[in-house]
C-alpha positions as CSV (number, residue, x, y, z in Angstrom):
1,X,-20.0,20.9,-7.7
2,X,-21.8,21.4,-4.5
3,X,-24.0,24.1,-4.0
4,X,-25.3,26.0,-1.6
5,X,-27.0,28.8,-0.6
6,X,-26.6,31.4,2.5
7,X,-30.2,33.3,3.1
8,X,-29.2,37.2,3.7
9,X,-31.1,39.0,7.1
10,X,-31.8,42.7,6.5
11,X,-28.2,43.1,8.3
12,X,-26.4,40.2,7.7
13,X,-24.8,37.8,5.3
14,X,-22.2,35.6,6.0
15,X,-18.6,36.9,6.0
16,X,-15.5,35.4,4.4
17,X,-14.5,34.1,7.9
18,X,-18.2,32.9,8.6
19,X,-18.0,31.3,5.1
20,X,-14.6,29.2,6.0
21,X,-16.3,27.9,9.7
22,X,-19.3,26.8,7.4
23,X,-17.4,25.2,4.8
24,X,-15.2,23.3,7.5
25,X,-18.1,21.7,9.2
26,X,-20.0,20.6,5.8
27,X,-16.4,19.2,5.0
28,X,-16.6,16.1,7.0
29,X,-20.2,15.8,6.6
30,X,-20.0,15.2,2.5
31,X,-16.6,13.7,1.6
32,X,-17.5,10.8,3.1
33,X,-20.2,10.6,0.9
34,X,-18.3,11.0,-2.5
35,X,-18.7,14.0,-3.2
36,X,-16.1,16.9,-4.7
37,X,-15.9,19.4,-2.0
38,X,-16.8,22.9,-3.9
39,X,-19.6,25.0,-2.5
40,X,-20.6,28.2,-3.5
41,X,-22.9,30.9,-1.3
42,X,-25.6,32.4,-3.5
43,X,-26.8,35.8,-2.9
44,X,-30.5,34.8,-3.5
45,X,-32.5,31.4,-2.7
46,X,-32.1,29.3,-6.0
47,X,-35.8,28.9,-7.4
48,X,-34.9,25.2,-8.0
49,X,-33.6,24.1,-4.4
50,X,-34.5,20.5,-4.2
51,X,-36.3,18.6,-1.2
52,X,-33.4,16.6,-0.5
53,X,-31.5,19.5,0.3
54,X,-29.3,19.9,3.8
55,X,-29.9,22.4,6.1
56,X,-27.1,23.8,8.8
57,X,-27.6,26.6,10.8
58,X,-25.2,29.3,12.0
59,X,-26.6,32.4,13.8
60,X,-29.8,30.7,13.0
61,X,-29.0,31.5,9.3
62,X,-29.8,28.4,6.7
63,X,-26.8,27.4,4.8
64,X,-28.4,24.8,1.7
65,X,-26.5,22.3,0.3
66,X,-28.2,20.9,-3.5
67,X,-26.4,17.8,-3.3
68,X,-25.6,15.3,-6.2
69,X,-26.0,12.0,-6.9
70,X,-23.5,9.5,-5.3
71,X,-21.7,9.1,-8.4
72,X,-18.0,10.4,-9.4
73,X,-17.9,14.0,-11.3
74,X,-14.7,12.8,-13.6
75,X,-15.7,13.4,-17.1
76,X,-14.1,10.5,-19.2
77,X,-15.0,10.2,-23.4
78,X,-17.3,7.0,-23.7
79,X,-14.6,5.0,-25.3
80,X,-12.0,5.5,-22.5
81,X,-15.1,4.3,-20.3
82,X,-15.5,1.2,-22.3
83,X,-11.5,0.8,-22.6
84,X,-11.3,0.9,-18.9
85,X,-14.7,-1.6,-18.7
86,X,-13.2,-4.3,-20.9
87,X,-10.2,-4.5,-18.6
88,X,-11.7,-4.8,-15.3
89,X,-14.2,-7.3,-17.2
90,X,-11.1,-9.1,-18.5
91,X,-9.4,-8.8,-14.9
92,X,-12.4,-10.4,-13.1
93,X,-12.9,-14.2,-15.8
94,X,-9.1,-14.4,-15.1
95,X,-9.9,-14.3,-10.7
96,X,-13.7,-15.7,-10.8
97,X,-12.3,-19.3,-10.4
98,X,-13.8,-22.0,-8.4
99,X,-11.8,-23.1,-5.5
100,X,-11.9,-27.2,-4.0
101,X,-13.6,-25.9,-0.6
102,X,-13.2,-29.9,0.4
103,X,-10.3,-29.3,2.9
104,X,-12.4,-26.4,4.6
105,X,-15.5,-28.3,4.6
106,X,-13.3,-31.5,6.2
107,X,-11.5,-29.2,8.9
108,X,-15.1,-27.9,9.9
109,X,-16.5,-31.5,10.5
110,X,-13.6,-32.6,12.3
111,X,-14.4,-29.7,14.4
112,X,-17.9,-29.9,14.8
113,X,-17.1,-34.2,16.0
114,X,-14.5,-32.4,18.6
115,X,-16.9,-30.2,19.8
116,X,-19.7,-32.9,20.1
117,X,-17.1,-35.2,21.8
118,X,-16.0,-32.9,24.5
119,X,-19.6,-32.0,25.0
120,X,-18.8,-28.3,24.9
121,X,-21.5,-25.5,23.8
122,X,-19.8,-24.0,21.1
123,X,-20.8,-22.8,17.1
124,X,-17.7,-23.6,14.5
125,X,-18.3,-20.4,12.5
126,X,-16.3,-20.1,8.5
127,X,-15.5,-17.0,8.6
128,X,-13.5,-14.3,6.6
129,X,-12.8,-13.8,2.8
130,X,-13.9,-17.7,2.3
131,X,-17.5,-17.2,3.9
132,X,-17.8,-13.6,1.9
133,X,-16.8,-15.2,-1.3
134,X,-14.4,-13.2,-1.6
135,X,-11.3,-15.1,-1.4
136,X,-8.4,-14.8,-4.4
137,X,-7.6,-18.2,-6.1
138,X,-5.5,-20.1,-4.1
139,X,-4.0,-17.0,-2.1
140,X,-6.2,-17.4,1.1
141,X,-6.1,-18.4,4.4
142,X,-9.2,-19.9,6.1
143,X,-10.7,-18.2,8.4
144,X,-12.6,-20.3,11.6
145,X,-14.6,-18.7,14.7
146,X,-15.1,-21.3,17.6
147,X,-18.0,-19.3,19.1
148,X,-18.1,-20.2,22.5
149,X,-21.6,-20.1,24.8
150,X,-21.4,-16.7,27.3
151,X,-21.5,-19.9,30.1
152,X,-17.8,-20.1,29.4
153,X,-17.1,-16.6,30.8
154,X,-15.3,-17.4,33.7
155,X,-13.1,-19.4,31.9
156,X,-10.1,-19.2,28.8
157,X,-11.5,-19.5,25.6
158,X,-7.9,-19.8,24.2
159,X,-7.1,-23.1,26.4
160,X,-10.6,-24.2,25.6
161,X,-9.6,-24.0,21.6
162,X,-6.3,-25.6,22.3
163,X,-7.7,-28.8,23.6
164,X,-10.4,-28.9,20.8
165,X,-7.4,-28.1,17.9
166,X,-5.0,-30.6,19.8
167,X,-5.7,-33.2,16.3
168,X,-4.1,-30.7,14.1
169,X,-0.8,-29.6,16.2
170,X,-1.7,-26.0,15.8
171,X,0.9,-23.0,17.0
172,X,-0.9,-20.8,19.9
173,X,-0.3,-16.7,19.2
174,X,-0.1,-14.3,21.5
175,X,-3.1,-11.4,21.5
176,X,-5.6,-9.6,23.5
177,X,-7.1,-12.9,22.8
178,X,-4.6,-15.7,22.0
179,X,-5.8,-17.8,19.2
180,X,-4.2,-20.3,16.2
181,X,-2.7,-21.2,13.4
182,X,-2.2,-24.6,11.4
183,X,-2.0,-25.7,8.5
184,X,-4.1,-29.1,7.2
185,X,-3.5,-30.6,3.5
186,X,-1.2,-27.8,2.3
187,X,-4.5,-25.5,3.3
188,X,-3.8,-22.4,6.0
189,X,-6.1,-22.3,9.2
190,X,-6.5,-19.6,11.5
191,X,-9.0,-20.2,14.3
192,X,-10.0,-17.4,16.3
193,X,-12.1,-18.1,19.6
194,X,-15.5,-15.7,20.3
195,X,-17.9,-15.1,22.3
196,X,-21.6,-16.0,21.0
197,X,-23.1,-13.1,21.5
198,X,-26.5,-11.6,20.3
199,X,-25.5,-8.1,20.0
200,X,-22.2,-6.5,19.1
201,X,-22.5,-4.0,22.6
202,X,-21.9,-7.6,24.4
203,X,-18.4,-8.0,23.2
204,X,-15.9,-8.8,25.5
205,X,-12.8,-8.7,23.1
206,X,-13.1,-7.2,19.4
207,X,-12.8,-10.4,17.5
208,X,-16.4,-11.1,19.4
209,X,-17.8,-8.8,16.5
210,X,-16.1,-10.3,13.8
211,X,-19.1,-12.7,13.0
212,X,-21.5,-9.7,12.4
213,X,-19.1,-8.2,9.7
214,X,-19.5,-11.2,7.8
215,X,-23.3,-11.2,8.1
216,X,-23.5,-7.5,7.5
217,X,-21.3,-8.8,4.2
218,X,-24.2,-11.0,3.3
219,X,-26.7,-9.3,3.8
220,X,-25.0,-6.6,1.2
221,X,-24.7,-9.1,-1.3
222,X,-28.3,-10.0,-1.7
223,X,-28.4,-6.9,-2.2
224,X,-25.8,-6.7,-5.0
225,X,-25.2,-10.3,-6.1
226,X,-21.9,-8.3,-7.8
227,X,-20.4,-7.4,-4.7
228,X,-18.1,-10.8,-4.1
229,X,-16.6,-10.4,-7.7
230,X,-16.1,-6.4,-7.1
231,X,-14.1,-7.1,-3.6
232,X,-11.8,-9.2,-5.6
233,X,-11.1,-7.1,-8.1
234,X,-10.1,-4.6,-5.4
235,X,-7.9,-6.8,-3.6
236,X,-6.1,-7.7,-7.1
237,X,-6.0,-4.0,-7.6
238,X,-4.8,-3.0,-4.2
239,X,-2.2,-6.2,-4.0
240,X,-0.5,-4.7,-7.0
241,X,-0.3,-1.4,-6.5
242,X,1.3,-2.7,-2.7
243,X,-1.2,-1.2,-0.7
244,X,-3.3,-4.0,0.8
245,X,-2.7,-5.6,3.9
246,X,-3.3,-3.5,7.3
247,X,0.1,-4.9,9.2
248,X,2.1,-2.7,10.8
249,X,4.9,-3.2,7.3
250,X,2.4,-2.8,4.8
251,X,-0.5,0.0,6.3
252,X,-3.0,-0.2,4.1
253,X,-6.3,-1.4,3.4
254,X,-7.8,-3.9,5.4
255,X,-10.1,-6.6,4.2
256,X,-12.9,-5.6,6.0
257,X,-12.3,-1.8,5.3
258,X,-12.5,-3.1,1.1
259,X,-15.5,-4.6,2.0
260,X,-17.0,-1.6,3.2
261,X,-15.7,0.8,0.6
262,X,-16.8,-1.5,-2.4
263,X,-20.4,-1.9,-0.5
264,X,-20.3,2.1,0.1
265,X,-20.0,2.7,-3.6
266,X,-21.2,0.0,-5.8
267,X,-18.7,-1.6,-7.4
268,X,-14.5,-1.0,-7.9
269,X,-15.1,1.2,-10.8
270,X,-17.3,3.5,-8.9
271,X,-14.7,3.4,-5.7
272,X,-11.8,4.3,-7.9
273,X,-13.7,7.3,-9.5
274,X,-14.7,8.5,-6.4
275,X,-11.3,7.9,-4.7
276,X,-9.7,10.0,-7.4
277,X,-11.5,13.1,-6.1
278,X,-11.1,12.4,-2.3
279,X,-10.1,14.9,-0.4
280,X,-9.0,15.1,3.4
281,X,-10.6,14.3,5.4
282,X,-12.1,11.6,4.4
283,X,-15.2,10.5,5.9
284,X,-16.8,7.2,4.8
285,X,-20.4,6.3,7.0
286,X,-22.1,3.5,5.1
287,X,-24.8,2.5,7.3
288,X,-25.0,6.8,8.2
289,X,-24.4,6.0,12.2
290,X,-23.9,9.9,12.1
291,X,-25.8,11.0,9.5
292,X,-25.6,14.6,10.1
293,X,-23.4,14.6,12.6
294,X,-19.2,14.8,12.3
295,X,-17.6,11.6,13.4
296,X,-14.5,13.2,14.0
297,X,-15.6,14.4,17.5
298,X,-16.7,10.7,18.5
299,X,-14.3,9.0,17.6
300,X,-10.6,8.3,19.3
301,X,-8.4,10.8,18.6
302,X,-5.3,8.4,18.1
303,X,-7.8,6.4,15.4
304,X,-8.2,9.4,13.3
305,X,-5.0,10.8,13.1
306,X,-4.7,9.6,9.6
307,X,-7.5,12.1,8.5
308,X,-9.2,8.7,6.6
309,X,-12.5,7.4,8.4
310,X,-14.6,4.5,8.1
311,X,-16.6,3.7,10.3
312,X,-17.2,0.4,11.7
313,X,-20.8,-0.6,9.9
314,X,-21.0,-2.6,13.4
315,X,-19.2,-0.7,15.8
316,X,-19.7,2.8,15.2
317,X,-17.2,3.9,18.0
318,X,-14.5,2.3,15.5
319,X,-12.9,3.7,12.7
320,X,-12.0,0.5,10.8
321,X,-9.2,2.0,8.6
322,X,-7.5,3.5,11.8
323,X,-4.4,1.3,10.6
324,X,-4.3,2.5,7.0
325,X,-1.6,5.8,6.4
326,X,-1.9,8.9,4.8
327,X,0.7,8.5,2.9
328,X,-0.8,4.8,1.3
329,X,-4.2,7.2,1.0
330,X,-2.5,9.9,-1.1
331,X,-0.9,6.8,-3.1
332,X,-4.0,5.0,-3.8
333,X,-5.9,8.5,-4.8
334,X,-2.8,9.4,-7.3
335,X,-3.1,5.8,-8.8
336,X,-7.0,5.8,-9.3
337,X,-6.3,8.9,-10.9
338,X,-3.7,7.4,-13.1
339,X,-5.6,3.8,-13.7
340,X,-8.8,6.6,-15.1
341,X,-6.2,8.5,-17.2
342,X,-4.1,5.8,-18.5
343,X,-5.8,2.6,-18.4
344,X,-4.2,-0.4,-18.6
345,X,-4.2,-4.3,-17.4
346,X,-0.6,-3.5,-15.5
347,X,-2.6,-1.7,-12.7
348,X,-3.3,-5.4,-11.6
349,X,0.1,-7.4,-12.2
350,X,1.1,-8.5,-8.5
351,X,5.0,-8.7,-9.1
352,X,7.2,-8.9,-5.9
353,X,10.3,-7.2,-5.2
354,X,13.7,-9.1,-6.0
355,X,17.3,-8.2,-6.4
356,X,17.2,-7.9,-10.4
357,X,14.0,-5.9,-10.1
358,X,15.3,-3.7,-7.2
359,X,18.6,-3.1,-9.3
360,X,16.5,-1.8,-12.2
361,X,14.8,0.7,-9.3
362,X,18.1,1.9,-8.3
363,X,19.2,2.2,-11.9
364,X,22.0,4.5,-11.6
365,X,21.8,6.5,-8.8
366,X,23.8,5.2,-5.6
367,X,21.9,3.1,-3.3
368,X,21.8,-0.5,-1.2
369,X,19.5,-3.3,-1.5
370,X,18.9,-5.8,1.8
371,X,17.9,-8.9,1.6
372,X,16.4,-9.9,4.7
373,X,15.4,-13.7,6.2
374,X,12.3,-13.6,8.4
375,X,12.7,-14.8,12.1
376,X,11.1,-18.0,13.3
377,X,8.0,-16.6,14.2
378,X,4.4,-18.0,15.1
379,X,3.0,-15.4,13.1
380,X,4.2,-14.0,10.0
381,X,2.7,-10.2,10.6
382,X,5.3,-10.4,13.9
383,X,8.2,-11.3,11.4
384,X,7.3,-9.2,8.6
385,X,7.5,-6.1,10.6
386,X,10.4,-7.2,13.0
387,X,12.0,-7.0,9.3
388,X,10.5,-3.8,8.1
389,X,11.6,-2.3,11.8
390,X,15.0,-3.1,11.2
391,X,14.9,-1.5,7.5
392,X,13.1,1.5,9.4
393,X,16.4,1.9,11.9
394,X,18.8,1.7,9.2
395,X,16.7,4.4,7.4
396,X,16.2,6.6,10.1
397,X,19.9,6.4,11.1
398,X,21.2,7.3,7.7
399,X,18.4,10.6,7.9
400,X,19.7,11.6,11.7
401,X,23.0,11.5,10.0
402,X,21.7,13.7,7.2
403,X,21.8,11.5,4.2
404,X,19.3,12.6,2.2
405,X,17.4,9.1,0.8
406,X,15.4,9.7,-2.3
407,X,13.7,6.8,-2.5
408,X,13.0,3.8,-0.1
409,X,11.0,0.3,-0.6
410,X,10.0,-2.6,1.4
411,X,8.4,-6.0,-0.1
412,X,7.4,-9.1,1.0
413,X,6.0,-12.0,-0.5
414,X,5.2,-13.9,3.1
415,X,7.1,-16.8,2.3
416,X,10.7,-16.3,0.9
417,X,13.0,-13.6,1.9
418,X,12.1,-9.9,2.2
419,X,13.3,-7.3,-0.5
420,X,14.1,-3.6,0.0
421,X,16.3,-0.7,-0.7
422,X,17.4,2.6,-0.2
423,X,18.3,5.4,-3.3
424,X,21.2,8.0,-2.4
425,X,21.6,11.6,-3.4
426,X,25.0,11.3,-5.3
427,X,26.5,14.0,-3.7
428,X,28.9,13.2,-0.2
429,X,28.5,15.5,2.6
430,X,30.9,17.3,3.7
431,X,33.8,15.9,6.3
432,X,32.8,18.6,8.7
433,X,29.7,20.3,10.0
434,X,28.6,23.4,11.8
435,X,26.6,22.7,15.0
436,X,23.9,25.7,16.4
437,X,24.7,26.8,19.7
438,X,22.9,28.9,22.4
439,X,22.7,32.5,22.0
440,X,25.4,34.9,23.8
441,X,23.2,35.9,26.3
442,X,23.2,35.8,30.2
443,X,20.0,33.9,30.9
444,X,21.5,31.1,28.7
445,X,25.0,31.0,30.6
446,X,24.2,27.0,32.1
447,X,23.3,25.8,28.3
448,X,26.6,28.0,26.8
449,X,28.6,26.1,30.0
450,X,27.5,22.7,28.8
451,X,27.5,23.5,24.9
452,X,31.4,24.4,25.2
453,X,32.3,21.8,27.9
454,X,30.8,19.2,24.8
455,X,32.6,20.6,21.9
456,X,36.0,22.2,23.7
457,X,37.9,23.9,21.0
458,X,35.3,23.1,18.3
459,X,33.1,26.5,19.7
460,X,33.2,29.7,17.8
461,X,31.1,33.0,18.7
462,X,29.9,34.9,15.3
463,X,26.7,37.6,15.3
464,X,25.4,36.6,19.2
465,X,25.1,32.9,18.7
466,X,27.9,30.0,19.8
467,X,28.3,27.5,17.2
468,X,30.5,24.4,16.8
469,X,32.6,23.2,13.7
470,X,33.1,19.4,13.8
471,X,34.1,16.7,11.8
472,X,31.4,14.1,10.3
473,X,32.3,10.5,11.5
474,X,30.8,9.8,8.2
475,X,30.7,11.3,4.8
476,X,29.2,7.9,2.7
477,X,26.0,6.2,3.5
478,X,28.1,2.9,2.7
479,X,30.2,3.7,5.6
480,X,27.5,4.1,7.9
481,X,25.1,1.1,6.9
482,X,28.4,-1.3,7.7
483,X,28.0,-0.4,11.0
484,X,24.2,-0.4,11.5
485,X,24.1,-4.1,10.4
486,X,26.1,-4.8,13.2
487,X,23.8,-3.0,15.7
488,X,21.7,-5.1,17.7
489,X,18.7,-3.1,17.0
490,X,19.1,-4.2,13.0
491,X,20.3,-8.3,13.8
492,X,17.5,-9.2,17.0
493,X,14.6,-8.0,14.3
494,X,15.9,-11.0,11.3
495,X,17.4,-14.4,11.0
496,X,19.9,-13.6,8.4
497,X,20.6,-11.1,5.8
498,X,22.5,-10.2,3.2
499,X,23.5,-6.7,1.5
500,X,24.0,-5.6,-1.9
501,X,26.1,-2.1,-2.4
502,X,24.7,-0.6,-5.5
503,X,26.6,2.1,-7.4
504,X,29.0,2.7,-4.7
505,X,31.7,4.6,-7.0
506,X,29.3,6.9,-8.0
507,X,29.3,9.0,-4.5
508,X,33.4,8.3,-4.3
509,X,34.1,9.9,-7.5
510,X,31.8,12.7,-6.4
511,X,34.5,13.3,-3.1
């Protein structure tokens, strides 16, 4: 628990409502920093208020927080502890492998040669999970910065990096920045073009920082020689429970934001105990940009609106997990919870979605699985969520239609076809439907004009309100989803698809 302590006047002491407006703004100011979120106001000064202590004023009144170390509060029995130590131990000799680096290290000097030939002023920078060490196996990509001289600021860095990757054919995406992909020796490149710039405020385009979050990385690890091994633990961790990955399909954590949070707390086993207790907001400030201050009123408001900040180490204007959901936050808190409770290697099993796997899901409710081909794209985060989109519109049309899905899931591996499905109540709705209508009133006479000229003979007047009784055009989701394939909003978003009807008798013996 955190305490604190409220020092009385002769005529005042803080009142229940005065209590809540404290509370609120120490909230954002100590989640962040691991810590459970229980106070308590103490009539007198506590003889043993320590130095460290936090001091807020309201009405020029002291509020003192006794704050504790930056360790979890869960209470665990010492073998559970060691239980839950041997498997992360056993998890990490099974992913600390060494990786032939050859192909990188080739790709680089062909660069450097290219760079030297054309005469251009520009640093080839390795960059990403491959210069942190913190790569998995052989599920990477590698990561390249072509760091271009501020000389070239009149002209295109992307046309500059075309000419210079012209040896290996490379595939030009479209960004605020375009930049490329290829791939050399069965080996994935991505080669982003920068600015080389000596401070981060000199950025022209975000990737122009990207550098410094590598060297921030480094400079960590001496710190914590650990830290590499801990990320990758993480990213197994995360990658299993289907939460890693900040494209618009997946939304969750980033690779940089892992970074941080593993940096922020010490090691996975630490960030999971401490994830377990967050509460929202949360509020992560590793390098303390605001130390005292709220970030929440310097910070976009669109960035933030997923209650989970962490701030850029680099850019403090940036909340780094702006792309990461609530809804994959209260999922990752509920399954460090879990992992602590019930430990067990399965936490870290990486298994993708397939049709035997999504029949088991379905089991036997009603429910339909898709199985979707990916479009031709240059980049597979454009056709992963062109796919997802369309398995989005399908499940927002069956919701607008008021089929009530219990259960929905999207997978995808990046290189076969996509996986997902939807779970139905087994109960049909009923063939017709009664529609709320304006009230009977005289300032509402237009909207009762247009309500009836809509549903004609349908309208009915009962207790001072106009309603309509209509019939459903559809009383089974199957009926519905045969048409929504067809819609062009579901076939321009994937090459090819097939779907699987499962448990479709169940809902037509319920009619």
């Amino acid at each position: 628990m955190i305490k604190g302590w409220a020092r009385p006047d002769s005529n005042w002491g803080p009142s229940p409502r005065q209590r809540d407006v404290i509370a609120t703004r120490l909230r954002a100011q100590l989640v962040g920093k691991g810590k459970s979120l229980k106070y308590k106001f103490f009539d007198s000064q506590p003889q043993n208020l320590d130095l460290d202590s936090k001091a807020l004023y309201k009405n020029k009144t002291p509020v003192f927080l006794r704050p504790l170390s930056n360790q979890s509060d869960i209470k665990m029995n010492k073998s559970k502890l060691e239980e839950i130590k041997k498997i992360i131990d056993e998890v990490k000799r099974e992913i600390d492998i060494k990786v032939d680096t050859s192909v990188l290290d080739e790709v680089v000097n062909l660069l450097k040669e290219e760079v030297k030939k054309k005469q251009l002023k520009v640093e080839v920078f390795i960059g990403g999970s491959f210069a942190k060490q913190t790569f998995l196996g052989n599920d990477f990509d590698c990561d390249i910065f072509l760091r271009f001289d501020m000389s070239y600021r009149e002209e295109s860095l992307s046309d500059l990096s075309e000419e210079l990757l012209k040896q290996f054919k490379p595939v030009r995406v479209h960004g605020s920045r375009d930049y490329f992909n290829f791939e050399y020796k069965n080996v994935l490149f991505e080669v982003v073009p920068v600015y080389l710039i000596q401070d981060p405020s000199q950025a022209k385009n975000t990737t122009d920082v990207s550098p410094f979050h590598v060297l921030w990385f480094n400079k960590k690890k001496e710190k914590n020689p650990d830290l590499p091994l801990e990320v990758k633990v993480t990213k197994v961790f995360l990658k299993a429970q289907k939460l890693y990955g900040a494209e618009s399909y997946i939304n969750g954590f980033s690779g940089h934001v892992v970074d941080i949070l593993v940096s922020h707390y010490g090691s996975f086993l630490n960030l999971i105990k401490n994830a377990s207790k967050w509460t929202f907001p949360v509020i992560i400030d590793t390098e303390k940009h605001y130390k005292n201050l709220n970030p929440i009123f310097f910070l976009n408001k669109d960035k933030i609106k997923n209650e989970v900040i962490v701030i850029d180490p680099i850019i403090k204007e940036r909340n780094a997990a702006s792309a990461l959901s609530k809804e994959n936050t209260i999922k990752f808190i509920k399954i460090c919870k879990r992992f602590l409770e019930q430990p067990s290697k399965d936490f870290f099993e990486i298994k993708f979605l397939d049709l035997n796997s999504a029949k088991e899901r379905i089991g036997e409710n009603p429910g339909v699985i898709f199985q979707l081909t990916p479009l031709d794209e240059k980049s597979k985060d454009v056709a992963g969520t062109k796919m997802f989109k369309a398995f989005e519109f399908v499940k927002e049309q069956l919701e607008i239609n008021e089929f009530k899905v219990l259960d929905s899931f999207f997978d995808w591996n990046k290189k076969d076809d996509a996986f997902c499905y939807l779970i139905f109540d087994k109960k049909p709705l009923s063939k017709e439907k009664i529609i709320l209508g304006p009230p009977d009133k005289k300032e509402f006479h237009k909207n009762i004009l247009n309500f009836k000229s809509k549903y004609n003979d349908k309208v009915f007047l009962e207790d001072g309100r106009y309603f309509a009784k209509v019939t459903r055009r559809y009383t089974n989701p199957f009926e519905l989803i045969d048409d929504l394939v067809k819609n062009e909003r579901f076939l321009t978003k994937v090459k090819d698809f097939k779907v699987y009807k499962i448990n479709k008798q169940v809902i037509e013996d319920e009619a």
